[in-house]
C-alpha positions in Angstrom: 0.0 0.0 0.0 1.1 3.1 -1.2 1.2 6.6 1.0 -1.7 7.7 -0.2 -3.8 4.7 0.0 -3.0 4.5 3.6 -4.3 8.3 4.0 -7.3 7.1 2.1 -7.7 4.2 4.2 -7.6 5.9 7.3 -10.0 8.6 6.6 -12.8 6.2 5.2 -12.2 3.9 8.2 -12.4 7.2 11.0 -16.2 8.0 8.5 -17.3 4.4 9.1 -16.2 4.8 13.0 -18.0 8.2 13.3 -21.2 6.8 11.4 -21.9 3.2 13.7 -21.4 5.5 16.6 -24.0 8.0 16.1 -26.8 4.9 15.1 -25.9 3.4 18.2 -27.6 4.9 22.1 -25.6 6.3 24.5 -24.7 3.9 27.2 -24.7 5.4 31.1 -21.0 5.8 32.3 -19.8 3.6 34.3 -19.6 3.6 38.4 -16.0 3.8 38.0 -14.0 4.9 35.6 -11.2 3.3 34.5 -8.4 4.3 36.2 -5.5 6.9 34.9 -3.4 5.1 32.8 -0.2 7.4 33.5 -1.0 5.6 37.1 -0.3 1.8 35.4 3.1 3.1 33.9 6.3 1.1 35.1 7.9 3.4 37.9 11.3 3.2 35.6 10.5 3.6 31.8 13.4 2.4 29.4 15.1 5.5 28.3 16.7 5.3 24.7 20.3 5.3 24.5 21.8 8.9 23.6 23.5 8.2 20.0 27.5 7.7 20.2 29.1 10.7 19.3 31.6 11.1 15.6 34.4 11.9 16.4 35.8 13.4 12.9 39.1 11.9 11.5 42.1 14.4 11.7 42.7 16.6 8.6 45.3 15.9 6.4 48.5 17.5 6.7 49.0 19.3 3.6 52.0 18.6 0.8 55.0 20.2 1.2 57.4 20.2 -1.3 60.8 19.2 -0.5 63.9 21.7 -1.0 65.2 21.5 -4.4 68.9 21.7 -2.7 67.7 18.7 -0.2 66.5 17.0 -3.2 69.9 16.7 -5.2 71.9 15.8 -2.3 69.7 13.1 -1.8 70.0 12.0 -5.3 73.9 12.4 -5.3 73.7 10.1 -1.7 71.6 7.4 -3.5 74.0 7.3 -6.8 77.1 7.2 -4.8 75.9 5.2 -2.7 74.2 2.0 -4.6 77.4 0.9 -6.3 75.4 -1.9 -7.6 72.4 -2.7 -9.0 69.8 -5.6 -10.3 66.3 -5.7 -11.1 63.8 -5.7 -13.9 63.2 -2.8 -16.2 60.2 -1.8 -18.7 61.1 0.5 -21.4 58.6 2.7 -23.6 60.3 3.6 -26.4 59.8 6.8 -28.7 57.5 4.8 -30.9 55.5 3.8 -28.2 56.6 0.6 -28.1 56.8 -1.2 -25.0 60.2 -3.6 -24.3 61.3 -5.0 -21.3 64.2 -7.5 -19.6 67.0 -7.1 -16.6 69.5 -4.2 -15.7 72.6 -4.7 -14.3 74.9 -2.2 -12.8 78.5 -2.5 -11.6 79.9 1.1 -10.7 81.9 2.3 -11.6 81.6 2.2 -15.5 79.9 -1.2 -16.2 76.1 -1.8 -17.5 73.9 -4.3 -19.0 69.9 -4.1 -20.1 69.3 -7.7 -21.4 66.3 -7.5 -23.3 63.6 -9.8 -23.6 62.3 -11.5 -26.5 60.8 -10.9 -28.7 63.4 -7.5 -28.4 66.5 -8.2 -30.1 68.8 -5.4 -28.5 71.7 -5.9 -25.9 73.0 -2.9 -24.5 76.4 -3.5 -22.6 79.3 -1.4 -20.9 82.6 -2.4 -19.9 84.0 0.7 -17.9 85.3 2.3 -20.9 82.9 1.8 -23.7 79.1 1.3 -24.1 78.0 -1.3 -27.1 74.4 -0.9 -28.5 74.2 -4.9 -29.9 71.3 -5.9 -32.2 71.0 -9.8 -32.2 69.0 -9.8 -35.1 70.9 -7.8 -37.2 74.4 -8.8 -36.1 75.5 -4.9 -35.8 77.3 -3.6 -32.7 77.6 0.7 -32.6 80.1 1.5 -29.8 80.4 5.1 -28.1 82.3 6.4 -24.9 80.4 6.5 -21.5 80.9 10.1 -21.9 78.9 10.6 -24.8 75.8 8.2 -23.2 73.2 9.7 -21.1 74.2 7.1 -18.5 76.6 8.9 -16.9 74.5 9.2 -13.7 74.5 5.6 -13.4 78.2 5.1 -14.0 80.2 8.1 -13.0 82.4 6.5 -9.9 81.4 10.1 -8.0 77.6 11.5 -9.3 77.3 15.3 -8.4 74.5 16.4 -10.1 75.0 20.3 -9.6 78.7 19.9 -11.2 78.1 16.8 -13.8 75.1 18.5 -15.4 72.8 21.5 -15.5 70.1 20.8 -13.3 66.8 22.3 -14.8 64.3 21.7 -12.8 63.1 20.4 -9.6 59.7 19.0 -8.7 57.9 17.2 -6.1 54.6 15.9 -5.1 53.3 13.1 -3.0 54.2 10.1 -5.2 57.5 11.6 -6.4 60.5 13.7 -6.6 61.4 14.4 -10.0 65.0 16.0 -10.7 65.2 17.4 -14.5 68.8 17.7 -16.2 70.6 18.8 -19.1 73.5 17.3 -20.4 75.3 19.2 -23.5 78.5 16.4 -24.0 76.0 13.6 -25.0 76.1 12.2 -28.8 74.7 14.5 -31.6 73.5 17.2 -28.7 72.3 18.4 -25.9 69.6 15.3 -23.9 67.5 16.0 -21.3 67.6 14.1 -18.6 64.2 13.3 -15.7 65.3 11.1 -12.7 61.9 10.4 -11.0 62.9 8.9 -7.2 60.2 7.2 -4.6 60.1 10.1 -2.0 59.7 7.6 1.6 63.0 6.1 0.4 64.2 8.5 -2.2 65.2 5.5 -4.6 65.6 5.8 -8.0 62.5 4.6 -9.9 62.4 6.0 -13.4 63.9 7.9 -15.4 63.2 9.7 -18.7 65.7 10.4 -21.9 65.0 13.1 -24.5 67.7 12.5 -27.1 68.8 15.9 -29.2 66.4 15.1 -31.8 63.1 15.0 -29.5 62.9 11.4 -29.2 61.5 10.3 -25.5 62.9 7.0 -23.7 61.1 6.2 -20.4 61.9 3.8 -18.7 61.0 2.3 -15.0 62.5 -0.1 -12.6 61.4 -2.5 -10.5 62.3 -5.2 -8.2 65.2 -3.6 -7.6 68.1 -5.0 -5.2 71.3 -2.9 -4.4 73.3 -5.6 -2.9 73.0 -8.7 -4.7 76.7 -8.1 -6.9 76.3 -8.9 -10.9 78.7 -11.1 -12.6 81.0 -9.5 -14.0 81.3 -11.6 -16.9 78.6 -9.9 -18.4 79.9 -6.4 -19.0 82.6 -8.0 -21.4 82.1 -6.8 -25.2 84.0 -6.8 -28.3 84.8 -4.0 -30.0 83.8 -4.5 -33.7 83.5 -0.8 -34.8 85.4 2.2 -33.3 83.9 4.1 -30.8 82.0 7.1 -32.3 83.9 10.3 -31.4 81.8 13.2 -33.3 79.6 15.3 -31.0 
């Protein structure tokens, strides 16, 4: 029964009420009237429980950014401290194509990205030299360290403020992000983002703009800064000259 059905319902039952009563004859009151009900109430009535009070959860405490100068020391600690390096890496190249396999690091000088299939690129350095391999194609191009954007993995001492220009630096809740330039990579000046984790202020992405525009991101995970690489795997074979041209 809807609302207004009950309204009807009541009002046609309180007509019917008011009707039988007036055919009917008034009967004498009784000798005694009934007593005063408020006389039959329980001497303690059950009193309602008072609602629990809300006690409202504590406002946030707002962002703060962290220093800029606080930031690249704490960028220069983690580089010169994590002399090593293993974990997983996913790369999103500037096509938008998404590759992924193992980094190794051995500072100073020495790097491996081992990419997975169905990726046919190797990309190793041996302390002096870094070799871009392609399995497929058989080719190997070879450049110094110095001319690589990878400097801030390899550099046996990182100081960010002295190695490079240091463009930029932003932070929010999920990150710090530290943006570079560096004018002595190959072809150019690259721009360099090194996002960090801001609780532990580890590296955890970093993005390459090469001199001709093309973006390189990629991210790390399952990182571990003790477990020591063999070093086997930073051995490569020269089979072109390193390219010297800026």
């Amino acid at each position: 029964m809807n609302r207004t059905a009950g309204y009807v319902f009541v009002l046609i039952a309180g007509l019917a009420g008011l009707g039988s009563a007036a055919g009917l004859r008034a009967e004498p009151s009784p000798a005694n009237p009934p007593a005063n009900p408020a006389a039959n109430a329980p001497a303690n009535p059950t009193v309602a429980p008072k609602p629990a009070k809300v006690i409202a959860a504590p406002a946030p405490k707002p962002f703060v950014p962290m220093d800029p100068a606080v930031a690249i020391q704490k960028a220069n600690d983690y580089f010169n401290t994590a002399t090593t390096m293993v974990g997983d890496f996913v790369q999103i190249g500037p096509d938008g194509k998404r590759s992924e396999g193992k980094i190794y690091v051995q500072r100073p000088g020495k790097l491996r990205f081992e990419y997975a299939q169905p990726a046919t690129l190797e990309i190793v350095a041996d302390g002096l030299s870094v070799a871009v391999h392609d399995r497929k194609t058989e080719t190997k191009d070879v450049y110094f360290i110095s001319q690589t954007p990878l400097k801030f993995l390899l550099k046996d001492h990182i100081d960010l403020s002295r190695d490079v220009k240091v463009v930029d630096v932003a932070s929010d809740p999920a990150s710090v992000t530290i943006q570079v330039e560096d004018n002595s990579t190959f072809g150019g000046t690259s721009e360099i983002k090194l996002v960090f984790d801001p609780a532990k202020f580890t590296l955890k992405q970093w993005e390459v703009t090469d001199p001709q525009g093309y973006e390189t991101v990629i991210s790390l995970f399952n990182i571990d800064l003790t477990k020591k690489p063999d070093p086997n795997i930073f051995q490569l074979t020269q089979e072109r000259l390193p390219n010297t041209n800026n």
